[in-house]
N, C-alpha and C positions, 0 to 999 in steps of 0.2 A: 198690301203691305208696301211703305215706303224704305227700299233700299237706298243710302245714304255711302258716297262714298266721295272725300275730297279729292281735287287736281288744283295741280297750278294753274297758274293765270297764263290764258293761250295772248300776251302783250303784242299788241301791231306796233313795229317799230315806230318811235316819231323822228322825225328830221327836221330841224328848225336851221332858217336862214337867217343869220345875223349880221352885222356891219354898223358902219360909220349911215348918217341920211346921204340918199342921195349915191349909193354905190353899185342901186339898180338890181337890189334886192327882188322888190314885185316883180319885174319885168320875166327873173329868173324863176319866181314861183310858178308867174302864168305859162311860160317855157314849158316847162317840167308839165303840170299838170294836163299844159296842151290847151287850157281854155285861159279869157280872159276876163279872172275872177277880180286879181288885185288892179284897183288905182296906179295907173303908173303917171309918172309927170316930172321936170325937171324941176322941180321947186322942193326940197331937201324937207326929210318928215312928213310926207305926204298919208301914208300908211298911220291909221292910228287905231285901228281896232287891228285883233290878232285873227289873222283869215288860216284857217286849216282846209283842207281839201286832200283826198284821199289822192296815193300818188300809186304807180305801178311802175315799180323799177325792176325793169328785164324780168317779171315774175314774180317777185316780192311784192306785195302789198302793205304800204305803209303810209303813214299821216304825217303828212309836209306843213308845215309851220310857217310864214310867211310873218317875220317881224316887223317894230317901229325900229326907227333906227338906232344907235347908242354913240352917243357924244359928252365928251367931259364941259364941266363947267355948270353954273349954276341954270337950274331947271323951274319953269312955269309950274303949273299943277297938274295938267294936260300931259306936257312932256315927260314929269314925271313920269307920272301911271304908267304912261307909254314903255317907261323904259324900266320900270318896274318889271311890267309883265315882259319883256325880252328878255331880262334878265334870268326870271323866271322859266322862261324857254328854255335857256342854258343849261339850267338844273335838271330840266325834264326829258327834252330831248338824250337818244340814244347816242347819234349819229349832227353834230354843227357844220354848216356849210356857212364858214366865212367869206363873206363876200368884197372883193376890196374894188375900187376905182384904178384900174391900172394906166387911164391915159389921166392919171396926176401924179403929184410924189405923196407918197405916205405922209400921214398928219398926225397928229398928237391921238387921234380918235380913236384912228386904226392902233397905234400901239395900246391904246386903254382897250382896247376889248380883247387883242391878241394877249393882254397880260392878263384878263379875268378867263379868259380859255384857259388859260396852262396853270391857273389853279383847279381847273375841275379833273374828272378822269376819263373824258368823253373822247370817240373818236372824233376828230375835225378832221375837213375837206379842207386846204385853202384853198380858193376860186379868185384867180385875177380877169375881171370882167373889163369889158370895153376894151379886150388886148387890140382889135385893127384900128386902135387910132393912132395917130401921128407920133404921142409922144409914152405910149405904153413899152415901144422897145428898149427907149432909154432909161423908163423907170425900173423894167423888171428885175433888174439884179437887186433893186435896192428890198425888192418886195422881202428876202431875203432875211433881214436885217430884224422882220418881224418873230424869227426863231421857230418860226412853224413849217415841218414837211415843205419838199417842191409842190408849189403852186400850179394847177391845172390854170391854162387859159382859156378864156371861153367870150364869146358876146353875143350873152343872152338876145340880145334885140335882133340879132342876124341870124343865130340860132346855129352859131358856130360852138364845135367842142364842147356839143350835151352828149354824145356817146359815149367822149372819154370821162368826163363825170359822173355820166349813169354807174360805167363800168367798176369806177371806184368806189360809188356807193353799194356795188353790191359785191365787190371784192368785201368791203370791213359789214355788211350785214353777216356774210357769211362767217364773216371771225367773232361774229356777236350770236352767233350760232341759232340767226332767225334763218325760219323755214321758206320758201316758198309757197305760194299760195295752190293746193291742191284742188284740182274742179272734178276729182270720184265721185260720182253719184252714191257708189256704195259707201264712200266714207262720210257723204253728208248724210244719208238715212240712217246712221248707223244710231246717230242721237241727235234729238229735236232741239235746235236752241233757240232759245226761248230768254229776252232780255226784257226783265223790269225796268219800266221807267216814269218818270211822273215828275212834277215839282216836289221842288223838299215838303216831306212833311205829310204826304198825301196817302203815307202807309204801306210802300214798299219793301220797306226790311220787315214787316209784321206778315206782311203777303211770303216773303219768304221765306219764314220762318216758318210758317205758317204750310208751307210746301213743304221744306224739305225735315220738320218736323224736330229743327235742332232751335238752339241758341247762338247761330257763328256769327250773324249779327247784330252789332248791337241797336236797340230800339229807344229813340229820345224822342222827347218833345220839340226839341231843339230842331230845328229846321237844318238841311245843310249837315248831320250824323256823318254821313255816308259818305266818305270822300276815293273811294278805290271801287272798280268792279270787282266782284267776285264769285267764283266758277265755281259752280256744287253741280257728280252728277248726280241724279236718282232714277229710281226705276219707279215706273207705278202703271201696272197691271201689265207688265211684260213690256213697255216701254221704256227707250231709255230718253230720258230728255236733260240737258244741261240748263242748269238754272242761273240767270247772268244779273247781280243784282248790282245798281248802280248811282252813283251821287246824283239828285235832284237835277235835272236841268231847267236854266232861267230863260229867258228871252235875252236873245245875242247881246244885245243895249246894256241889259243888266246884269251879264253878268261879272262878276270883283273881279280885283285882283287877287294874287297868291292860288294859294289851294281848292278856292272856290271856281278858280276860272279853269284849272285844269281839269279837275274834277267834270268839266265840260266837254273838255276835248278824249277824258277816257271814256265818258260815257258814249257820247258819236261815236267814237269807236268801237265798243261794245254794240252799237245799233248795226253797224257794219259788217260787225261777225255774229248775229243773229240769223234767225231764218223769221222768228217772229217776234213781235214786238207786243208787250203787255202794258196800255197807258193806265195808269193807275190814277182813276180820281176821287177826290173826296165828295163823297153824294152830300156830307152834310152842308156843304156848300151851295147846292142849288145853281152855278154855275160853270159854264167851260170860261177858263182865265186865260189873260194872254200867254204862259206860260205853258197851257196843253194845247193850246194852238200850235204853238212855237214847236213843240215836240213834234207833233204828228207829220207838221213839213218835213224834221229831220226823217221823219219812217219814210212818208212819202218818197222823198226825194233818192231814198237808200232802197227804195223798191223791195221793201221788206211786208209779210206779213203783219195783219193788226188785229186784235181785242181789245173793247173799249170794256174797264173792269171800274164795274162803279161800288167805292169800297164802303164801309162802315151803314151796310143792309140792313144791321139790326136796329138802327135807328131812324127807318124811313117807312113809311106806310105807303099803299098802292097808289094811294094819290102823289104823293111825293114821285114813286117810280115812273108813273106813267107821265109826269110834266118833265121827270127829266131826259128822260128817252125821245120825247118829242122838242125839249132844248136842245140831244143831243144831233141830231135829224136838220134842226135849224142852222147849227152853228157849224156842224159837217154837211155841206149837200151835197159835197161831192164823196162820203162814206156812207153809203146806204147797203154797201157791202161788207161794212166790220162787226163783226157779230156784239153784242151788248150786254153781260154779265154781271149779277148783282151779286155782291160776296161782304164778308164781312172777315176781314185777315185773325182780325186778334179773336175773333170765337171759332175761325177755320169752319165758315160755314161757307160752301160752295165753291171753296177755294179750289177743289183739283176739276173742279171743270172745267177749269182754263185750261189743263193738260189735255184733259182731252180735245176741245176745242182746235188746241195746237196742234194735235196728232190731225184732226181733220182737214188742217190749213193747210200744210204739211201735204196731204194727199191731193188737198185741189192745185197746188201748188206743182206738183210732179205730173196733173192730167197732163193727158195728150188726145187731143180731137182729133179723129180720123180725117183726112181731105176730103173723102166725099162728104161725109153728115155734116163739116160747115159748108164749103161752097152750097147745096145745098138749102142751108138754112140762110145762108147770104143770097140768094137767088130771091128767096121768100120774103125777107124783110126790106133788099132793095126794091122790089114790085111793089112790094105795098107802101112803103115809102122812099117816093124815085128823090135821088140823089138832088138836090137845089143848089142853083148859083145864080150871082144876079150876074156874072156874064154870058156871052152867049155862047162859050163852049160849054156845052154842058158837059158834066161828070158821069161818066158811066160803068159800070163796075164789071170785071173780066173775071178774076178767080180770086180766092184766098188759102194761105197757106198757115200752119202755127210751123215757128221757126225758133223755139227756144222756150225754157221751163223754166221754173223757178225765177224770177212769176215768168207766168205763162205768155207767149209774145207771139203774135200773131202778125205777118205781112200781107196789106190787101192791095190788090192792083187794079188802077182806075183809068180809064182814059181821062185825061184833064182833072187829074188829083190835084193841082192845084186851086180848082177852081172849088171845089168843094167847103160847103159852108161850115163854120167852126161848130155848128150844132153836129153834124153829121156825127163823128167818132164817138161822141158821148151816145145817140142815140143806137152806134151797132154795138157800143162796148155794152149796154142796159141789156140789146135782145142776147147778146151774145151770154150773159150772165143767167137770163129767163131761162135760157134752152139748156147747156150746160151748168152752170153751180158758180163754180171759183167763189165762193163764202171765204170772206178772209182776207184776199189776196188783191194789189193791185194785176193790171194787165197794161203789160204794154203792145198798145196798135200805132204799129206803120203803113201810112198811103203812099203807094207807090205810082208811078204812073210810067211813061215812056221816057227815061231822062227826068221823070219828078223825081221829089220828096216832099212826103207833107210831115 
């Protein structure tokens, strides 16, 4: 019996960077996130798709928004959209960090964005950037003028005054009464989450309904339905697993403006706060599109469990099964570890073996390998296939340790790891999968060496 009982939605804050072009927006997302994702460049508009990347502020976990820029006056086609979707931002975002140019004087721009903040109800940061130049001391009072809160100073590019900014951003998270990000082992086993995903249209909200044995979402033809995640938990055979169902996602290129593009950025984030991911695709299709391509990066990349759930069964014959399992083999070679599931959502045939399969990920997910049984089995697989390099250090292997769960993360120590060929890691992640399981799950392997990293 499926026990059914709703919750709110667990929302990761977002925080969008907005501004005038050229006010060195990117510069401050790449700061923040620590890597460098966004374009940066003096040449004003540079930024023109919307780059999110997950951020971690003093412990908070939330989705950083890196805008186009916003300027008055009449707009291209291009520039538009651009500033469409910032605008857009505006609306969605929790938490706006206006960004302004403090070594110039304020422009008509900066006042046209600081006057569309103060119609919304959002917390705003002002951030006056590039304060160490020349002529930021004399503009600063005027910053002023804009009617917004004292302005933090910061330059991004020297990576001066992000403490006092972080610190502000998590002074108003906590008055927005977001949590902290909790790493209990026992409060993540407590219930399996489990996020639907797929391109619109592919049968998601049918799979979920289908689970959790209601009508809370609704089911079209209409590609694009689903524009919110949404958190059901249930129980089914004494487990508890939460069910995360969520708007289609498109390939980065494609996807709109308005509701369809955010609808993107909730879904990432749902993949975020999963533990596994469920790609949902239409069998009667006959192929993987660039669209579940595109998804799987997002799992990947979020080091999340996967099930490849191939839907609408009752319309396929063995011969059909058996070409698509081996398309799907072709077009994944690097998932030979995602388990492969035929169901069919709207007759609710086979549909809860995805739970269980989940409960299983779930458990390879939490193994833990004793240090002796791998060193080991790494003694074994390196003898029989001795490390290759075309230099003449060669690579030779000393011990390995697992250093972290969920997914499971193994550190191995080589002399002259860096010389190790790029086949090597693929070949001990296969034996390493032969001898223990991990069905499900990626792994992350690091080569270490003396002062390496591979």
């Amino acid at each position: 019996m499926v026990h059914l009982q709703l919750e709110s939605i667990s929302k990761t804050p977002i925080i969008a960077i907005i501004g005038k072009p050229n006010a060195g927006k990117s510069t401050l997302f790449n700061r923040l996130i620590g890597k460098n994702i966004a374009i940066t460049s003096d040449i004003a508009g540079t930024t023109r798709d919307r780059l999110y990347q997950e951020f971690d502020c003093n412990g908070y976990k939330t989705l950083l928004i890196d805008t186009g820029g916003l300027s008055d006056g009449p707009k291209e086609n291009i520039e538009k959209e651009v500033q469409t979707q910032a605008k857009l931002a505006i609306s969605e975002a929790d938490i706006i960090i206006f960004a302004i140019d403090s070594s110039e004087e304020l422009t008509k721009d900066d006042f046209s964005v600081a006057e569309m903040i103060r119609r919304t109800d959002k917390k705003v940061i002002l951030v006056a950037n590039k304060y160490d130049s020349k002529k930021a001391e004399e503009n600063f009072y005027n910053i002023y003028e804009l009617g917004i809160d004292d302005p933090i100073q910061i330059s991004a590019i020297h990576d001066k005054g992000m403490d006092k900014l972080k610190e502000k951003i998590e002074k108003n998270l906590k008055q927005l009464k977001f949590k902290k990000t909790k790493h209990s082992k026992e409060e993540k086993n407590d219930s399996i989450r489990i996020c639907i995903i797929g391109k619109p249209n592919a049968g998601k909200s049918s799979l979920f309904n289908s689970l959790t044995g209601s009508n809370q979402v609704i089911i079209s033809d209409i590609p694009g339905t689903t524009r919110d995640t949404i958190d059901t938990d249930i129980t089914y055979k004494d487990k508890k697993y939460t069910l995360i169902d969520t708007a289609g996602l498109r390939q980065k290129g494609k996807i709109g403006k308005g509701i369809e593009y955010f609808s993107s950025l909730r879904c990432i984030s749902a993949i975020e706060r999963s533990e596994t991911a469920i790609l949902i695709i239409d069998g009667t299709e006959k192929r993987i599109s660039h669209q579940d391509t595109s998804i799987v990066q997002y799992v990947l990349e979020s080091n999340k469990g996967l099930i490849l759930a191939i839907n609408k069964n009752d319309r396929l014959n063995t011969e059909d099964k058996n070409l698509i399992i081996k398309y799907l083999r072709y077009k994944f070679p690097f998932l030979p570890w995602a388990p492969v599931v035929f169901i069919s959502a709207k007759n609710k045939n086979n549909t809860y073996k995805i739970l269980e399969l989940a409960e299983e990920i779930n458990r390879e997910r939490s193994k833990t390998i004793k240090t002796p049984a791998l060193n080991n089995l790494l003694q074994k697989i390196t003898i029989k296939h001795l490390p290759s390099s075309a230099k003449a250090q060669k690579p030779k292997f000393f011990y390995a340790s697992q250093t972290g769960t969920n997914p499971p993360k193994f550190t191995f120590f080589f002399r002259h790891a860096k010389n190790l060929h790029f086949s090597y890691p693929r070949y001990i992640e296969n034996e390493l999968r032969k001898e223990f399981g991990f069905n499900g799950t990626p792994l992350i392997l690091k080569f270490k060496g003396k002062g390496e990293d591979k």
